[in-house]
C-alpha positions in Angstrom: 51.2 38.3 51.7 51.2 37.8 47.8 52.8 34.1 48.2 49.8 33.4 51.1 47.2 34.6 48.8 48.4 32.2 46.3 49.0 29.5 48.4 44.9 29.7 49.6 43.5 30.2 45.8 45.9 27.1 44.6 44.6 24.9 47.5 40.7 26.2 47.0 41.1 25.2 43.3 42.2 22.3 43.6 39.9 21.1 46.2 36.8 22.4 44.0 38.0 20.7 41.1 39.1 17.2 43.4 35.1 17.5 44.7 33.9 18.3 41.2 35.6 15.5 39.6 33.7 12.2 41.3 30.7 14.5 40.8 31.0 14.6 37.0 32.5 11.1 37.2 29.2 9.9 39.2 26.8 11.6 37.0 28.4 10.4 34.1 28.3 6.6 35.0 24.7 7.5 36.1 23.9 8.7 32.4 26.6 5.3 31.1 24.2 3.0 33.2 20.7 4.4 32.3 21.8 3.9 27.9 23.1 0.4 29.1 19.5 -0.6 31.0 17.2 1.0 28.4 20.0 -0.7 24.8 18.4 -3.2 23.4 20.5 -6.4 22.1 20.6 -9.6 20.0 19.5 -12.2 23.0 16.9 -9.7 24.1 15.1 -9.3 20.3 15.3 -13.2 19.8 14.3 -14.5 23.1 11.3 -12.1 22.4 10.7 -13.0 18.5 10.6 -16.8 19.2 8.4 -16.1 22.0 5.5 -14.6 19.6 6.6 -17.3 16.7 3.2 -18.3 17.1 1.0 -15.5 17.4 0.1 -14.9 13.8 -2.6 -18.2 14.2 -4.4 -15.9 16.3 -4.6 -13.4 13.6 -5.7 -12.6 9.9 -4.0 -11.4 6.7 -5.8 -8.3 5.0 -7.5 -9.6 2.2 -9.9 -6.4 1.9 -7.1 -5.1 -0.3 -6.3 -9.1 -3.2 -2.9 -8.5 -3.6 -2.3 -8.0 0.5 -3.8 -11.2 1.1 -0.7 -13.2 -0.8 1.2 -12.1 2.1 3.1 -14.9 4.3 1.1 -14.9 7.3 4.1 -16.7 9.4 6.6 -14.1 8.6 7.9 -11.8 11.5 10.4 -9.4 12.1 12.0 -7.4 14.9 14.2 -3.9 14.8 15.5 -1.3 17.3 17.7 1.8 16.5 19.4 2.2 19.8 20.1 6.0 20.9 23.5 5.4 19.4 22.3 4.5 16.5 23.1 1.4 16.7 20.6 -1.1 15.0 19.6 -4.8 15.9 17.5 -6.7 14.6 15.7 -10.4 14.2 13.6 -12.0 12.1 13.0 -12.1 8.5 14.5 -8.9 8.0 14.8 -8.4 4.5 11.2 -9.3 3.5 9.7 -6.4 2.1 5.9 -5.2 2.9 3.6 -2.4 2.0 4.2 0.5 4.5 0.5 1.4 3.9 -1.2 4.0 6.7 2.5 4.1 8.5 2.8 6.5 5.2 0.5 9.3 6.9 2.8 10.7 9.7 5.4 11.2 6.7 3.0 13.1 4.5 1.9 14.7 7.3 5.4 15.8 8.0 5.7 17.1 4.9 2.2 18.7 4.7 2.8 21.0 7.6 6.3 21.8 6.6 4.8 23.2 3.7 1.8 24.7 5.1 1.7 25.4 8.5 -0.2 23.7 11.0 -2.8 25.7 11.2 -3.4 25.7 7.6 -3.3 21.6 8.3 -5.5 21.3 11.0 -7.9 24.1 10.2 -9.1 21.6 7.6 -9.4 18.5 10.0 -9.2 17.6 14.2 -6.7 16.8 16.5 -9.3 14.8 17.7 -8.8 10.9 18.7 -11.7 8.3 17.8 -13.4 5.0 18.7 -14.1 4.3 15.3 -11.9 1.9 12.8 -9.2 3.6 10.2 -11.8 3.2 7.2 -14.7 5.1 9.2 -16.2 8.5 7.8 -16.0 9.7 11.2 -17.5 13.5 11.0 -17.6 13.7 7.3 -21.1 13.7 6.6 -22.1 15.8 10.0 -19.4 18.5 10.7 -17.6 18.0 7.3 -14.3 17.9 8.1 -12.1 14.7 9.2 -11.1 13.8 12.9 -7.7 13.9 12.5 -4.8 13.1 9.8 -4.4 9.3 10.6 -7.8 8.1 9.7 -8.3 7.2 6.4 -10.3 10.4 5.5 -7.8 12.6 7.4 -4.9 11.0 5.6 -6.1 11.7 2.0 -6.8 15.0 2.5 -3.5 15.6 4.3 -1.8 13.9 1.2 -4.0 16.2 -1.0 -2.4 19.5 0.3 1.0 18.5 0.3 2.0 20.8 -3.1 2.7 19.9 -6.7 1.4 18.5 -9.4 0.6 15.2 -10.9 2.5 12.5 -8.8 5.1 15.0 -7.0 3.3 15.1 -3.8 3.8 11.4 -4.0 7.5 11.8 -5.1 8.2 13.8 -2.1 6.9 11.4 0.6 8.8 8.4 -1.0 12.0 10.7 -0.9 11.6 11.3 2.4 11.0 8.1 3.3 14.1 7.3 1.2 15.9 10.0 3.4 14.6 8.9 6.8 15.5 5.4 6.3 19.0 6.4 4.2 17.6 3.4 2.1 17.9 4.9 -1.8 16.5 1.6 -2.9 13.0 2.2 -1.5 10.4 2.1 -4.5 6.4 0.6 -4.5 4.6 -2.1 -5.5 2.9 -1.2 -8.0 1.1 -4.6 -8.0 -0.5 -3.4 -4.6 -1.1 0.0 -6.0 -3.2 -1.1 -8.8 -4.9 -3.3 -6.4 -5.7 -0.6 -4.1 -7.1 2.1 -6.4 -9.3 -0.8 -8.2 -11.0 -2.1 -5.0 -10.5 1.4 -2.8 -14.3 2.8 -3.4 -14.8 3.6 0.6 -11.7 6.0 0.0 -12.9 7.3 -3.2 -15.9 8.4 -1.4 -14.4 10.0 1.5 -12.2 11.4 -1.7 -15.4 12.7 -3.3 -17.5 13.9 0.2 -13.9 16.3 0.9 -13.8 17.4 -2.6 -17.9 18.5 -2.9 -17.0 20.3 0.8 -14.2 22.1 -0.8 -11.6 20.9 1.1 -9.7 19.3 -2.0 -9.6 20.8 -5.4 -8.9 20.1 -8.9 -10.3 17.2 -11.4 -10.0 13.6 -11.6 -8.2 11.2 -8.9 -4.6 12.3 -9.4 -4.6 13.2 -5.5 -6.5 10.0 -4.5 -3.6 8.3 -6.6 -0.9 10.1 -4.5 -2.7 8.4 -1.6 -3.2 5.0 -2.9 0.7 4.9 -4.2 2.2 6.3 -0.9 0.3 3.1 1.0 1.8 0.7 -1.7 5.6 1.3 -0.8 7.7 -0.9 0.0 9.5 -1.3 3.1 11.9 -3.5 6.0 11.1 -3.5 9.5 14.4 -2.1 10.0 13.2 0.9 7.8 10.3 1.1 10.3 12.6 1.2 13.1 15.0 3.9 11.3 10.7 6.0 11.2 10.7 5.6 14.7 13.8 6.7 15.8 13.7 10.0 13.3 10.4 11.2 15.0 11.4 10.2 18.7 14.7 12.0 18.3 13.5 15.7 17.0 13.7 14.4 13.5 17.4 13.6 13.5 18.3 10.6 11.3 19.7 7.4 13.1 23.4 8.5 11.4 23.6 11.8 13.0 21.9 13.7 9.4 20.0 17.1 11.1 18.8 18.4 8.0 15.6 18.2 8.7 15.8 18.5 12.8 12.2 19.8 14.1 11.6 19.5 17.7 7.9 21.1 17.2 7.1 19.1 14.9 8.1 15.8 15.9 6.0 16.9 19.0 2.9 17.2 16.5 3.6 14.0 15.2 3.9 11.8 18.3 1.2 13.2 19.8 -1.0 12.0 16.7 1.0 8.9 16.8 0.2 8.4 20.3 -3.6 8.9 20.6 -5.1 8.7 17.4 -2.7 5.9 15.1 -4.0 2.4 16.5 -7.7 4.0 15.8 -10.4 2.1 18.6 -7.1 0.5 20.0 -5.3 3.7 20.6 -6.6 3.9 24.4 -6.0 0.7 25.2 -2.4 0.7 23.3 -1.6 3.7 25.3 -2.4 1.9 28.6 -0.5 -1.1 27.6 2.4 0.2 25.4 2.4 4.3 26.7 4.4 5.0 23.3 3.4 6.8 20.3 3.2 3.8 17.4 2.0 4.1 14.0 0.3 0.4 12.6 -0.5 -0.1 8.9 -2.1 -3.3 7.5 0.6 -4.6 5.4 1.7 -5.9 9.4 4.5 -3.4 9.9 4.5 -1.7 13.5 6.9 1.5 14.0 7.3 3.0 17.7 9.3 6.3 18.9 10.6 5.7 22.2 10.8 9.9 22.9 14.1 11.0 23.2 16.0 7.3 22.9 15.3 4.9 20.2 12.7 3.7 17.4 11.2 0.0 16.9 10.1 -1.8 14.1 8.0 -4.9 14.1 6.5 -6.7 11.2 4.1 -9.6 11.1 0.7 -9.5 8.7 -1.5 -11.6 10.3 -3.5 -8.4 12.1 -6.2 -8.4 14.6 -9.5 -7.2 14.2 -8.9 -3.7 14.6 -6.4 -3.8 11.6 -3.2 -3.6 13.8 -0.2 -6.3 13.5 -1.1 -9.0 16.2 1.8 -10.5 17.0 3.2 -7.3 16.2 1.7 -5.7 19.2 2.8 -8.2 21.4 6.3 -8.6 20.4 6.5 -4.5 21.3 4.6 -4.8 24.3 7.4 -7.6 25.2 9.8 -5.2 24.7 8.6 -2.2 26.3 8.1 -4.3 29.4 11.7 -5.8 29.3 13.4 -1.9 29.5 10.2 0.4 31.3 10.5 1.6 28.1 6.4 3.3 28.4 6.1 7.0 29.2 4.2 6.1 31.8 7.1 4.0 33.7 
C-alpha cells in the first residue's frame, strides 16, 4: 500500500513539474522577446540621427540668455539606457551643454525629500498650463506658482531645498553627479554669469514670491542657487542616465538603490509628463505619451516607465523653447518600439 502511495505522489510530481516547466520556459521567452522588441541599438539610433541631421534649420538657438547663443546650432546627439543598463548612443556625444530647466525635476527631488510633498506643493500647483516656461502664470492673482517646472515654480522649489549659501545648489549638482555616476560634472560659470546678469523676468518672479512670503531671507543667494543649477554642464548620455533613474523607481542605470523611491519617482513623472514641455505638453503627450523634461540649452531627457531613459540633444529649439530636432528624433524613436504609454 506504502510502495503504491509512492508510486502515485512520484508520478503526480513529476508530471506537475514536466507541465510547469514549458510554462515557465514559455513565459520566460515571452518576457526574453518583449526586452529584445522594446532594446534599442546602434543601427536603430543612427538611422534615426541622420534622418533629423537637418532639422536644426528649422529651428533657433536661445539667444535670450548671450552666452547660449554661441552654441553650435548643427550639433546633435542621441542616448538610450536600455533596461539592462546597457547604454547606446550616437551623435556628438561628448559635447557638453547647459542642462538648464532639465535641473528642476532634480531639485524637486531633493526638495520633497527634504520636506514633504505637502510642504512642497502647499506652496505651488500640481497644475499644468498653456502658458510658456518664463510666464508668471498665477503669481500676481492667486499668489502662488502653477507648478514646479515653470520658471516661477522652479525657483521657489530650489528656494526651499535646505542650507545655506550655495549648498542647496551643492546638493543638486551632487545628485546629478550621483544619478549620472559622472564625478566630473561641474558648471559653466560663463553661462551662470550670463544668466544672473540678463535674468530680470526671474528676478521678479524672485521678488513677487519673496513680498508673498513664500521665500525668505535677504539678497539673491537663492535666486543664485537657481541661476547656477541651470548653468551645469552636461552629455546627452547624462540625460539618458536622468531618464532612466526616474523611470525605474530612482534606481541608477548600474544597479545603485540608494536612493530607490517608487512614490516619488511617481511625483516626478507625472510633473514631467503634463506640465515640463509648458504649452506643448498636450500636444507632446498625444505624440510622444512619455513623461520628458526639455531645457533650452537643447538637451531632451525621457523616462520610458519601468524600462529605459533617453537623451537627445540638439540647440536649435522651436518656438515653445523645446529642442526641435530633439523632439523629433524621440518621437522617431518612440514610434520605432510603441514605446508611448498610450501604445
Amino acid at each position: 500500500m506504502n510502495k503504491t502511495f509512492g508510486l502515485i505522489t512520484a508520478l503526480f510530481v513529476l508530471s506537475y513539474t514536466g507541465a510547469a516547466g514549458p510554462c515557465l520556459a514559455q513565459r520566460t521567452a515571452t518576457e526574453s522577446t518583449v526586452r529584445d522588441t522594446t532594446a534599442l541599438d546602434q543601427a536603430t539610433l543612427n538611422t534615426i540621427l541622420e534622418k533629423n541631421r537637418q532639422g536644426y534649420k528649422q529651428g533657433k538657438v536661445a539667444d535670450y540668455i548671450p552666452e547660449l547663443g554661441k552654441a553650435n546650432a548643427q550639433s546633435l546627439a542621441l542616448s538610450v539606457v536600455n533596461s539592462n543598463g546597457t547604454i547606446v548612443s550616437a551623435g556628438d556625444i561628448r559635447q557638453k551643454f547647459t542642462i538648464q530647466s532639465i535641473s528642476k525635476i532634480i531639485a524637486l527631488m531633493i526638495a520633497v525629500r527634504e520636506n514633504g510633498e505637502a510642504t512642497i506643493f502647499d506652496k505651488m500647483g500640481y497644475f499644468g498650463t498653456d502658458k510658456p516656461f518664463n510666464h508668471f502664470g498665477n503669481l500676481e492673482t492667486m499668489g502662488k506658482p502653477l507648478n514646479p517646472m515653470m520658471n516661477a515654480g522652479a525657483i521657489l522649489t530650489t528656494a526651499l531645498i535646505k542650507g545655506k549659501g550655495e549648498e542647496p545648489f551643492v546638493k543638486i549638482l551632487n545628485m546629478i553627479r550621483f544619478i549620472t555616476n559622472n564625478e566630473h560634472i561641474d558648471y559653466s560659470h560663463a553661462v551662470y554669469n550670463s544668466e544672473r546678469e540678463t535674468g530680470h523676468r526671474n528676478r521678479g518672479m524672485f521678488y513677487i514670491m519673496r513680498n508673498n512670503g513664500l521665500i525668505d531671507g535677504e539678497g539673491e543667494e537663492k535666486l543664485n542657487n537657481y541661476f547656477k543649477q541651470c548653468s551645469i554642464e552636461i552629455t546627452v548620455e547624462d540625460l539618458a542616465k536622468i531618464g532612466y533613474f526616474f523611470a525605474n523607481h530612482c534606481v541608477r542605470y548600474d544597479g545603485n538603490r540608494q536612493y530607490r523611491d517608487p512614490n516619488l519617482s511617481q511625483l516626478i513623472q507625472s510633473q514631467m509628463l503634463i506640465a515640463v514641455m509648458y504649452e506643448f505638453s498636450g500636444e507632446y503627450a498625444r505624440t510622444v505619451g512619455l513623461p520628458s523634461k526639455s531645457g533650452v540649452g537643447g538637451g531632451i531627457t525621457v523616462s520610458v516607465p519601468g524600462k529605459m531613459g533617453i537623451g537627445a540633444f540638439s540647440p536649435a529649439l522651436d518656438q515653445h523653447g523645446n529642442s526641435l530636432a530633439g523632439y523629433r528624433m524621440v518621437l522617431d524613436l518612440v514610434k520605432a518600439r510603441q514605446l508611448s504609454l498610450f501604445d
